[in-house]
DRENDOLUM-131462 format. One record per residue (C-alpha): x, y, z; residue in three letters; residue number from 0. Coordinates in Angstrom, 2 decimals. Example, Ala and Ser with C-alpha at 12.3 -4.5 7.8 and 13.67 -1.06 7.14 Angstrom:
<atoms>
<atom u="12.30" v="-4.50" w="7.80" r="Ala" k="0"/>
<atom u="13.67" v="-1.06" w="7.14" r="Ser" k="1"/>
</atoms>
This chain:
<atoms>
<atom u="121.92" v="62.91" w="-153.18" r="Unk" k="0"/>
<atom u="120.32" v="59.95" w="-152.45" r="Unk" k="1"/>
<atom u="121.37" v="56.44" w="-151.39" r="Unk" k="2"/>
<atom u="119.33" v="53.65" w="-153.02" r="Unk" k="3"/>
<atom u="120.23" v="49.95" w="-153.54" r="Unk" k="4"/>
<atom u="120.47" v="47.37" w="-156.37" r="Unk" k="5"/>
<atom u="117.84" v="45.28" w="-154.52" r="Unk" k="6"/>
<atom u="115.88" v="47.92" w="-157.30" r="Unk" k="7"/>
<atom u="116.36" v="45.04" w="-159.69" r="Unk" k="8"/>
<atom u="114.76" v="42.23" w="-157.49" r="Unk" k="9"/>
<atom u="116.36" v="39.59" w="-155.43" r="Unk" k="10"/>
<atom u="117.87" v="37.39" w="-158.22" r="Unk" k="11"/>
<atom u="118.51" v="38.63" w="-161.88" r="Unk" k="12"/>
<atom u="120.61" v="35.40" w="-162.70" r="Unk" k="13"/>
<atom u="123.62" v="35.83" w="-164.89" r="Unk" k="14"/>
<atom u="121.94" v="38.93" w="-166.87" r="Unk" k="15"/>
<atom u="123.46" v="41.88" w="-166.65" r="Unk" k="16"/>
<atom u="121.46" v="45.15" w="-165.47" r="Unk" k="17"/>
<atom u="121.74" v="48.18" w="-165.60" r="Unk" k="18"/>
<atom u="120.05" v="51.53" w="-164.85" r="Unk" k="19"/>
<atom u="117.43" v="50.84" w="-167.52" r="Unk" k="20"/>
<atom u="116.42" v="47.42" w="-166.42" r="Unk" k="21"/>
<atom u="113.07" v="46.97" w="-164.71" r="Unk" k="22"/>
<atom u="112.71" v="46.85" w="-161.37" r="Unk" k="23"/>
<atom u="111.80" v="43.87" w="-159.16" r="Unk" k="24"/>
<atom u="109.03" v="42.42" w="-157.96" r="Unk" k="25"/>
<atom u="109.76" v="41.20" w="-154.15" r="Unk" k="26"/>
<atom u="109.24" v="43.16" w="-151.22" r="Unk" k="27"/>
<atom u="112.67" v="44.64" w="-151.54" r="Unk" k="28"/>
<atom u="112.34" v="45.95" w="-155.19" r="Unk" k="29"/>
<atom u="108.92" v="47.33" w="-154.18" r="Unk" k="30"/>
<atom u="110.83" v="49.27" w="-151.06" r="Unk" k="31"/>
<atom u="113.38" v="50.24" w="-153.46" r="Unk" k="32"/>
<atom u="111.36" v="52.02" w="-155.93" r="Unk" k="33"/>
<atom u="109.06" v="53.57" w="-153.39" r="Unk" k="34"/>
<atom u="112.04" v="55.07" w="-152.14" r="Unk" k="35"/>
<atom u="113.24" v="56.18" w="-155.53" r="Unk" k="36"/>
<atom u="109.79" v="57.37" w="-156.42" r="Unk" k="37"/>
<atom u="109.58" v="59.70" w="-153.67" r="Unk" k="38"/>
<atom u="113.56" v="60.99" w="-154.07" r="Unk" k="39"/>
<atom u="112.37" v="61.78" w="-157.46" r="Unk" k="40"/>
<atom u="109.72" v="64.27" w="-156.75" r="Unk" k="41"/>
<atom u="112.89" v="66.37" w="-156.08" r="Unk" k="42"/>
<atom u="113.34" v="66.72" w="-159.83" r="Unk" k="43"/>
<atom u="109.58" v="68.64" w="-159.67" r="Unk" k="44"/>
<atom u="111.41" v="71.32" w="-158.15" r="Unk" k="45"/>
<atom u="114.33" v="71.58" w="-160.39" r="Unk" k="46"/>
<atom u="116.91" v="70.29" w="-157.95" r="Unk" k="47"/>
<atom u="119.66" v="68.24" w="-158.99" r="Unk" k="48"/>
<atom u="118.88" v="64.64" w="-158.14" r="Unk" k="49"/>
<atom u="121.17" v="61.67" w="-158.18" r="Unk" k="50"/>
<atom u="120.51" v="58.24" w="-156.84" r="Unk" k="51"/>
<atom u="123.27" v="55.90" w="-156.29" r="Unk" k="52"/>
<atom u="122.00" v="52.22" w="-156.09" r="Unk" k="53"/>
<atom u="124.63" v="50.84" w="-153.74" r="Unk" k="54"/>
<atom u="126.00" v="47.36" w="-154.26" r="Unk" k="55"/>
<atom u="127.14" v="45.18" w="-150.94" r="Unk" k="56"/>
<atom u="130.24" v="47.51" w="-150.08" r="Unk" k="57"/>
<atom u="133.28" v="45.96" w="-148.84" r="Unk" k="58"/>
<atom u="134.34" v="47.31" w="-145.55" r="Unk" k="59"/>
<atom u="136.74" v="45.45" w="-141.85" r="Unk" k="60"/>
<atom u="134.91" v="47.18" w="-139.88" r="Unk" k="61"/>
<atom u="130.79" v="45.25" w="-140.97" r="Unk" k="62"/>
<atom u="128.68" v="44.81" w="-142.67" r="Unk" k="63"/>
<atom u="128.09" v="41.84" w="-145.44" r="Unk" k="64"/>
<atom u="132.22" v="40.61" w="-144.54" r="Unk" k="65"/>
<atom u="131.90" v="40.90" w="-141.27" r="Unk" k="66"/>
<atom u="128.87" v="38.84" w="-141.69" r="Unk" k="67"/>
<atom u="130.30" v="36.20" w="-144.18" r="Unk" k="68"/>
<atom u="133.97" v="35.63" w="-141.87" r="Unk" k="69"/>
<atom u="131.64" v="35.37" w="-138.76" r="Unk" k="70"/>
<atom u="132.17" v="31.53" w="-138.41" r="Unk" k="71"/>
<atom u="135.00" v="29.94" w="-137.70" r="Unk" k="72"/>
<atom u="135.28" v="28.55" w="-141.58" r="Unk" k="73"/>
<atom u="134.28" v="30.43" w="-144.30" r="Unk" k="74"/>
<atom u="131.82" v="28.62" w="-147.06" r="Unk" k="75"/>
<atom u="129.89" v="29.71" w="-150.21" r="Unk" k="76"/>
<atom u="125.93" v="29.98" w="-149.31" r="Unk" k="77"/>
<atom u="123.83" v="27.79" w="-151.44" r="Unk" k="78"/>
<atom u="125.27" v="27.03" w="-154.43" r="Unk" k="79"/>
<atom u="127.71" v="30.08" w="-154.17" r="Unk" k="80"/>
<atom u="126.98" v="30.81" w="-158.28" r="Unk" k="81"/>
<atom u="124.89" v="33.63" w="-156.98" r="Unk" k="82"/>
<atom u="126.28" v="37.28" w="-158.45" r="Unk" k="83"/>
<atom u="127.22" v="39.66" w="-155.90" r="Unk" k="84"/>
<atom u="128.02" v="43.11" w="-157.14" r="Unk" k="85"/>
<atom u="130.02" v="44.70" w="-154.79" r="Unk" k="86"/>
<atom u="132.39" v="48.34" w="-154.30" r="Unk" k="87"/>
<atom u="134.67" v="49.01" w="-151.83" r="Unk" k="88"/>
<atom u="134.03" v="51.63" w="-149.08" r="Unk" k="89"/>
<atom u="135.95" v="53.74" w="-150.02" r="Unk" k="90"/>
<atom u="135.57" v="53.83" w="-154.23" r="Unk" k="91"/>
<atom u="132.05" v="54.42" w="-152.71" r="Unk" k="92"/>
<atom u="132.91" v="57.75" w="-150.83" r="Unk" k="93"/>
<atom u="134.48" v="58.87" w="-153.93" r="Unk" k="94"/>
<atom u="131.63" v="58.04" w="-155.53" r="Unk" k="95"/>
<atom u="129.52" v="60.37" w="-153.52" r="Unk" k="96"/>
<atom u="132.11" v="63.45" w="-153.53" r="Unk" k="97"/>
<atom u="131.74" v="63.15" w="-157.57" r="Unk" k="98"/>
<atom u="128.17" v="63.10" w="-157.70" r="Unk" k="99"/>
<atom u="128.33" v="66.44" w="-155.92" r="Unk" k="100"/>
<atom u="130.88" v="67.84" w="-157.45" r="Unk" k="101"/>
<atom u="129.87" v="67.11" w="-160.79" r="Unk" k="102"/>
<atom u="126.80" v="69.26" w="-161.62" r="Unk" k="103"/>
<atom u="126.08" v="67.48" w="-165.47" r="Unk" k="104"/>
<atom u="125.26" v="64.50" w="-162.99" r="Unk" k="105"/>
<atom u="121.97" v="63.73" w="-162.61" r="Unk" k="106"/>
<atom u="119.21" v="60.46" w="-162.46" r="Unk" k="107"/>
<atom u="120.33" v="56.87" w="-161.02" r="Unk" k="108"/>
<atom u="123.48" v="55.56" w="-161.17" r="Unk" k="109"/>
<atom u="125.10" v="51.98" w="-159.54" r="Unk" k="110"/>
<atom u="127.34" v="52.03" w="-157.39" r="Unk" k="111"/>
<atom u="129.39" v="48.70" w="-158.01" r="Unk" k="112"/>
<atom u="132.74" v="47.94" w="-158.97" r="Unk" k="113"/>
<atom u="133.02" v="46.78" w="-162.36" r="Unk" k="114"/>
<atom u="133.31" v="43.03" w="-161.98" r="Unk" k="115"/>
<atom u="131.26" v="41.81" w="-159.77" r="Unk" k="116"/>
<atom u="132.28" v="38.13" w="-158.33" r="Unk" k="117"/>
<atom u="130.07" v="35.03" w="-157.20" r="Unk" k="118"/>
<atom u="129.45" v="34.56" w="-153.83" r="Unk" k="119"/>
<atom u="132.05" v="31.83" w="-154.16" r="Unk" k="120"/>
<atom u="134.80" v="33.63" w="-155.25" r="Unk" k="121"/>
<atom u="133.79" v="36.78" w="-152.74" r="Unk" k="122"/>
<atom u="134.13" v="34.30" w="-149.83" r="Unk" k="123"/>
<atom u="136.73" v="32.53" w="-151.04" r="Unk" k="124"/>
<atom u="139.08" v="35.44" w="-151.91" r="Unk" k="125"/>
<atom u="137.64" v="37.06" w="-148.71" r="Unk" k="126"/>
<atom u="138.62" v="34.06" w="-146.39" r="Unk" k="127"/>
<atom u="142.28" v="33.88" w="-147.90" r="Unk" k="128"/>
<atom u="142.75" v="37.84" w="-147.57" r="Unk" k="129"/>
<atom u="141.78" v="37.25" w="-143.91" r="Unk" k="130"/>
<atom u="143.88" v="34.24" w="-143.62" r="Unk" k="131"/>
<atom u="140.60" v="32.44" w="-142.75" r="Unk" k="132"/>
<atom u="139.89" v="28.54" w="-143.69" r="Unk" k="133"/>
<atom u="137.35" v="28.16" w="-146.59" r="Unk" k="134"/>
<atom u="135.48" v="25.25" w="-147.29" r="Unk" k="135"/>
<atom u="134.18" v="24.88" w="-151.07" r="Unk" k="136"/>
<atom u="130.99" v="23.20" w="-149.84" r="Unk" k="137"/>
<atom u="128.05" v="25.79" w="-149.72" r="Unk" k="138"/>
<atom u="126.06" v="25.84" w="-146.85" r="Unk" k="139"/>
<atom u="122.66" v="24.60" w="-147.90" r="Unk" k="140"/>
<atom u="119.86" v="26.88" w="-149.33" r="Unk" k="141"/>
<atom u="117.39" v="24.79" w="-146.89" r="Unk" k="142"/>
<atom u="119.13" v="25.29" w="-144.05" r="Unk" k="143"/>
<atom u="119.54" v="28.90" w="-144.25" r="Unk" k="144"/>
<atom u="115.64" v="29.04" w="-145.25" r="Unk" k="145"/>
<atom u="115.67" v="27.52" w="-141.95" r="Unk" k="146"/>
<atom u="117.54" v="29.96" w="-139.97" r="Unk" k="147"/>
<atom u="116.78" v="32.78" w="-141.81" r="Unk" k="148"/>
<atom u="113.17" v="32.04" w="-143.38" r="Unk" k="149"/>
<atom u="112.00" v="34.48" w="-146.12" r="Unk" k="150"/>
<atom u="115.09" v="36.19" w="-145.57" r="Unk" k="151"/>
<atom u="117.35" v="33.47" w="-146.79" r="Unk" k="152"/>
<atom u="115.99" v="34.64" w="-150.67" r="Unk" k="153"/>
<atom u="118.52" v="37.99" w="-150.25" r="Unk" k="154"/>
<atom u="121.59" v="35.69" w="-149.75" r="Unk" k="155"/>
<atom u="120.35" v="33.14" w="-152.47" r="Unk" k="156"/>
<atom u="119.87" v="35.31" w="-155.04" r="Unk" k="157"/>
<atom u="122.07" v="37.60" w="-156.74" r="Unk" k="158"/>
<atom u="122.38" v="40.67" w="-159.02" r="Unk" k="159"/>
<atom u="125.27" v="41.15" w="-161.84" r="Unk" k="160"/>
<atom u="125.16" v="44.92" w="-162.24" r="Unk" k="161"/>
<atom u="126.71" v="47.23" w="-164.65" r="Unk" k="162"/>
<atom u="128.58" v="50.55" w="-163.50" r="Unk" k="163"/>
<atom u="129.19" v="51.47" w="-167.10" r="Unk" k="164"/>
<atom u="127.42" v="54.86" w="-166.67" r="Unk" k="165"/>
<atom u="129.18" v="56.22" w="-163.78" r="Unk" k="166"/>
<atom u="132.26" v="55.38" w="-165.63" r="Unk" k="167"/>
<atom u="131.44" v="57.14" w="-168.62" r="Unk" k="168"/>
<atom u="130.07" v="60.11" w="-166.47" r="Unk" k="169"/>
<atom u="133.93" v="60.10" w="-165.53" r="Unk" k="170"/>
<atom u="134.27" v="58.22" w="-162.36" r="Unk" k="171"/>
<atom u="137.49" v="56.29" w="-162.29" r="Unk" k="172"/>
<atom u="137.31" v="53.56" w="-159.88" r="Unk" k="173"/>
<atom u="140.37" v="52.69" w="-157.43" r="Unk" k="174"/>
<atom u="139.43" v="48.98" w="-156.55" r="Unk" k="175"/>
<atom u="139.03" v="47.18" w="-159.98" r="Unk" k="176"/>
<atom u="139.31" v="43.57" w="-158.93" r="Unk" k="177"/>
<atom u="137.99" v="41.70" w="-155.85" r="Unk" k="178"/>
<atom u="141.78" v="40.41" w="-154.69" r="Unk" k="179"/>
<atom u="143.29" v="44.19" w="-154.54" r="Unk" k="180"/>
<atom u="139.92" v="45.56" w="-152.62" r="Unk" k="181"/>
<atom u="139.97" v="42.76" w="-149.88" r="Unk" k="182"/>
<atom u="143.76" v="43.23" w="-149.44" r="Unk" k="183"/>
<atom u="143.53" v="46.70" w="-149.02" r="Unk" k="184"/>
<atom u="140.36" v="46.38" w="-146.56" r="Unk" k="185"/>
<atom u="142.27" v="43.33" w="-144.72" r="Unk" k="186"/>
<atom u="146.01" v="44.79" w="-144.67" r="Unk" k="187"/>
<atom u="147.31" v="44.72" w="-141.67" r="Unk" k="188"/>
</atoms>
């Protein structure tokens, strides 16, 4: 088992949809990405099962990208907020794991993403009201988070829209469908 990520397909694949047969990227984190992958795979030399899961920003109260995005005291889109964000909560993701060991027919790279992935508006929108948090519909601008976060500021820019379709047809049957049911479930009190 191996944990990957769908920074694989590059920092922004606009509104295309990928999936495990798309190319990789070309920034510096789809070139970490498939050195990682390339290395995982040597596994397969030896005849050991190998799946990668290319995880997707999981939803989680306790960190991570939430805890990140409900930080300030309002909550607002970055940039534009029309930037795909293909997300899967915590614990769809744990499943996920338990069925890639469990199921011995499953083997290569898989995404690990919830089946509809959301803009960054609607994640931080939906996210502030599950939290009970103000929102504000006006992004915070792309140059001022290139200012703050420099070459960094590309990751929360950009966006992937990626498929799941595999994992589902391996058999995987996700809990958290839509965005509103995973944050109240990660936000009930």
């Amino acid at each position: 088992m191996s944990a990957s990520a769908v920074g694989y397909y590059g920092f922004n694949t606009g509104t295309s949809l990928v999936d495990e047969n798309s190319p990789a990227g070309t920034d510096f984190l789809a070139e970490v990405v498939k050195a990682w992958e390339n290395e995982v795979k040597k596994m397969e030399s030896l005849n050991i099962r190998t799946v990668l899961l290319r995880i997707g920003i999981v939803l989680d109260a306790e960190g991570g990208a939430l805890g990140e995005m409900l930080k300030p005291p309002v909550a607002a889109p970055l940039g534009s907020g029309d930037q795909w964000m293909s997300w899967i909560h915590i614990e769809d993701l744990a499943r996920m794991f338990v069925f890639a060991l469990e199921k011995t027919t499953l083997q290569g790279v898989y995404n690990a993403v919830s089946p509809n992935p959301a803009t960054n508006q609607q994640l931080t929108q939906e996210a502030a009201n599950a939290k009970g948090k103000t929102y504000i519909g006006i992004g915070v601008p792309g140059f001022a988070l290139k200012l703050v976060l420099g070459e960094m500021a590309a990751m929360v820019l950009g966006g992937n829209r990626v498929s799941c379709q595999k994992i589902q047809k391996a058999g995987f049957q996700f809990e958290f469908y839509e965005l509103s049911a995973a944050l109240k479930d990660i936000f009930r009190s």
